[in-house]
C-alpha positions in Angstrom: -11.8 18.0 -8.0 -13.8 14.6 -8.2 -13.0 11.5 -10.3 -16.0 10.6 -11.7 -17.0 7.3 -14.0 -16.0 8.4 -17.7 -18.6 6.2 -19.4 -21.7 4.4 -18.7 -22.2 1.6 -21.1 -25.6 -0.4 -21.6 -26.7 -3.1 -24.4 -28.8 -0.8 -26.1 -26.1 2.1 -26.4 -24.2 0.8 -29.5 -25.4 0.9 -33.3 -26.5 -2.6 -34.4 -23.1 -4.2 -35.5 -20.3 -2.4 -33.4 -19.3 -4.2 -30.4 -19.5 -2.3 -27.3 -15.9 -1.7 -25.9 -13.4 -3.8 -24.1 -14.0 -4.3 -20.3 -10.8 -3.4 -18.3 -10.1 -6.8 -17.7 -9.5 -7.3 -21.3 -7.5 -4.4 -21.3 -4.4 -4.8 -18.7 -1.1 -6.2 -20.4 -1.0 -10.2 -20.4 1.5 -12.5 -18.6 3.5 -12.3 -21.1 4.6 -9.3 -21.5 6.2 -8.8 -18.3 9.7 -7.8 -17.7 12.0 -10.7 -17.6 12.2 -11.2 -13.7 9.1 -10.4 -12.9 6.3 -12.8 -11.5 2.6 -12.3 -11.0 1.5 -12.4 -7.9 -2.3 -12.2 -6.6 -3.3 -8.7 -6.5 -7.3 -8.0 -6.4 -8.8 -4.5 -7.2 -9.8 -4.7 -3.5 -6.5 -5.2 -1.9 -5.2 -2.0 -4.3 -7.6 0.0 -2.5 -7.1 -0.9 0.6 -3.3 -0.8 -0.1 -3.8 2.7 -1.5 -6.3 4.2 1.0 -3.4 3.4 3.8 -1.1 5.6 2.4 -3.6 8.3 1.4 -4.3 8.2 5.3 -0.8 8.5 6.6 0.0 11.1 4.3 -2.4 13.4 5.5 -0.6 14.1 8.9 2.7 15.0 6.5 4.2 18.3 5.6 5.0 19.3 2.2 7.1 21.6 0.9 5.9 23.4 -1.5 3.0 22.7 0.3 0.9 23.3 -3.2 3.0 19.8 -4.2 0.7 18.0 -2.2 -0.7 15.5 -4.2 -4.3 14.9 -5.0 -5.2 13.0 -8.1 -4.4 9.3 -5.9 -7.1 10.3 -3.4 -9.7 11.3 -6.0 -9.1 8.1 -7.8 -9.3 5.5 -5.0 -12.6 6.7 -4.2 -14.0 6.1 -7.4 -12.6 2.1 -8.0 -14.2 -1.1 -7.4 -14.2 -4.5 -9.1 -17.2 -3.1 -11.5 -14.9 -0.5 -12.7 -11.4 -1.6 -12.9 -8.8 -4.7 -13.0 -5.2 -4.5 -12.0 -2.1 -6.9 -12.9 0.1 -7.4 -10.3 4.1 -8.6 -10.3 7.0 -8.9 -8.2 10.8 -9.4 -9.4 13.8 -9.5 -7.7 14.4 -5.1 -8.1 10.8 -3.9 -7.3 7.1 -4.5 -7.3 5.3 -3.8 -11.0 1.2 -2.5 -10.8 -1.1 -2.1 -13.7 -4.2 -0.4 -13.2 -7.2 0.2 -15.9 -10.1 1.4 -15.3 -13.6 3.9 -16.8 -13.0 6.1 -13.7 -10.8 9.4 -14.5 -7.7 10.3 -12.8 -6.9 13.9 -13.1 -3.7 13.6 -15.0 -3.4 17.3 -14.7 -3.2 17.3 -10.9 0.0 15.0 -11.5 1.5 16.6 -13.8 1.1 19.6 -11.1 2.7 17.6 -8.5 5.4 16.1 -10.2 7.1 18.7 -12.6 8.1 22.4 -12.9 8.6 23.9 -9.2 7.2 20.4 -7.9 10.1 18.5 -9.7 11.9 18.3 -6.0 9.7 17.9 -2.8 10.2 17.5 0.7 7.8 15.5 3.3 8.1 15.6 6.8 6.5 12.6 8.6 5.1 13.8 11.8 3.7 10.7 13.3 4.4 7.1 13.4 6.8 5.3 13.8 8.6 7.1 11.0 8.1 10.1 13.0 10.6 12.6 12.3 12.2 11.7 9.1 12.4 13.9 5.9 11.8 12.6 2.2 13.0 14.3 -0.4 11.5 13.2 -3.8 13.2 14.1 -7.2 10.7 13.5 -10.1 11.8 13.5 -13.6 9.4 13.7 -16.8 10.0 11.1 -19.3 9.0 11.3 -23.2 5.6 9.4 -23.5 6.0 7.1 -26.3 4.7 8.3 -29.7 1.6 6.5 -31.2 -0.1 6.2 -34.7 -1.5 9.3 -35.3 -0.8 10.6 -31.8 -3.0 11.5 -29.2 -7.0 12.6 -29.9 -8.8 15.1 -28.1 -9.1 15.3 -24.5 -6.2 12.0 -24.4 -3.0 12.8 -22.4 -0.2 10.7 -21.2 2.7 11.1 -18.3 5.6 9.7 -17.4 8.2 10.4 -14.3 11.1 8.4 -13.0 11.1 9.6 -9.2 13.9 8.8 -6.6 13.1 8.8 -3.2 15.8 9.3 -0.3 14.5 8.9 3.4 16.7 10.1 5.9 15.5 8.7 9.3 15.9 10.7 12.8 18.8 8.7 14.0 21.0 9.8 10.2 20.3 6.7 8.3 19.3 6.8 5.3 17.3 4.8 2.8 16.6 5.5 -1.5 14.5 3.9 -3.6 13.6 4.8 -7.3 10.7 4.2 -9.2 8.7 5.1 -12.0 4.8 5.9 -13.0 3.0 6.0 -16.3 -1.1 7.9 -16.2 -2.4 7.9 -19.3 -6.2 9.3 -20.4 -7.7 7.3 -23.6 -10.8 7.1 -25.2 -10.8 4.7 -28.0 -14.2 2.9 -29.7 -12.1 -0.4 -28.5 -12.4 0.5 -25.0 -13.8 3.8 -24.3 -13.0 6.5 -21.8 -10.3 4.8 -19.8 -7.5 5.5 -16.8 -4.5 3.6 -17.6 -1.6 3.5 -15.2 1.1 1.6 -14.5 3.7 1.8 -11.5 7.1 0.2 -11.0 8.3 0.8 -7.8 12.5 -0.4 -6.7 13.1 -1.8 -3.5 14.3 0.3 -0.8 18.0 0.1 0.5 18.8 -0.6 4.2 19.3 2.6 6.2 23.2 3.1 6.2 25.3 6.4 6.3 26.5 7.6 3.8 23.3 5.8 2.0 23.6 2.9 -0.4 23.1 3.6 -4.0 19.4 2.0 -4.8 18.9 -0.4 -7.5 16.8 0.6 -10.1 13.6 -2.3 -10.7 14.2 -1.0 -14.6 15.9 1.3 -16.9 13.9 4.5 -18.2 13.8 2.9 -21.3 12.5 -0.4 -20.7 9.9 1.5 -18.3 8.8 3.8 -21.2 8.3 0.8 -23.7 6.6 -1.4 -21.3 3.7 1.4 -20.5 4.0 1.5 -24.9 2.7 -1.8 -24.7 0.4 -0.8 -22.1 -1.3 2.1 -24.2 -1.0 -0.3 -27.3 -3.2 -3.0 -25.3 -5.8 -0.5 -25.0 -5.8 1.5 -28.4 -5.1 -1.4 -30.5 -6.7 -4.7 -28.6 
């Protein structure tokens, strides 16, 4: 499995009259509509890569369990974005750290949905190297109604959504929980064409205490589900 670029657009592709679609930086969710409490902060489609690739490498030394849980579809995407391709928003608030992602390469949504639900609803990581070396993560994902659109979803479109809560517990007992949330969705629109749109909220992570502290969560489901709305809404209905 390969993300690949969904579209390839030229000047001489559209019928005269019809504007060729949106770029992706037209695309992501203004200012604006942020949660109250969150700020943008300076976030480049480079450092997301970057920022992602780090992760995708440290994770490959883990264990998971089910080991067919082991997710996929972040890898395949990272390859595949660059400034040509993408534009991300990003914010920070007092709860958590808020990333916006849209871009003409595909994420397989499939792969996540995999990952995240049925058997793969509750995973366990082992870090073997590191400095985290040692500790278990347990991950609980939870599937949330996508919201509905006009007419609903057209061919080959698909949207998830999972609220996921995270508890770490450390080789010395302590432990640490966070909870976040994560929106794919798959559109092709004649606004914008073939496009990956996802969005991430991610809490902060509580001190490492026994018993653990409860985390705070950066948003309710709710307000999570109707910000990626306006998300989808920015790209379907520009």
């Amino acid at each position: 499995m390969a993300a690949t670029l969904a579209v390839a657009i030229t000047s001489c592709s559209e019928p005269a009259g019809v504007a060729p679609p949106s770029s992706p930086a037209d695309l992501v969710l203004p200012v604006s509509d942020l949660p109250p409490g969150f700020a943008p902060e300076s976030l480049s489609v480079d450092d997301l890569v970057a920022g992602n690739q780090a992760g995708i490498d440290a994770a490959r030394t883990t264990r998971v369990t089910p080991e067919f849980c082991r997710p996929t579809a972040d890898e395949a995407l990272n390859r595949e974005l660059s400034a040509d391709n993408a534009a991300v928003l990003g914010a920070r608030g007092a709860a958590g750290v808020l990333v916006e992602l849209v871009t003409t390469a595909a994420r397989d949504i499939d792969a996540d949905r995999l990952t995240t639900t049925g058997r793969c609803a509750r995973t366990t990581t082992e870090i073997t190297t590191g400095n985290l070396a040692g500790s278990s993560v347990v991950t609980q994902y939870t599937e949330l109604s996508p919201p509905e659109l006009p007419g609903g979803l057209r061919a080959a479109e698909q949207m998830l959504l999972t609220r996921s809560e995270v508890t770490t517990t450390l080789p010395d007992g302590g432990v640490r929980r966070q909870i976040g949330y994560a929106g794919y969705a798959a559109l092709d629109r004649p606004s914008s064409g073939a496009v990956t749109l996802q969005l991430t909220v991610s809490g902060a992570t509580t001190p490492a205490t026994t018993p653990p502290t409860d985390p705070v969560e950066p948003l309710t489901s709710a307000a999570f589900t109707d910000l990626f709305a306006l998300a989808v809404e920015r790209v379907v209905e520009p």
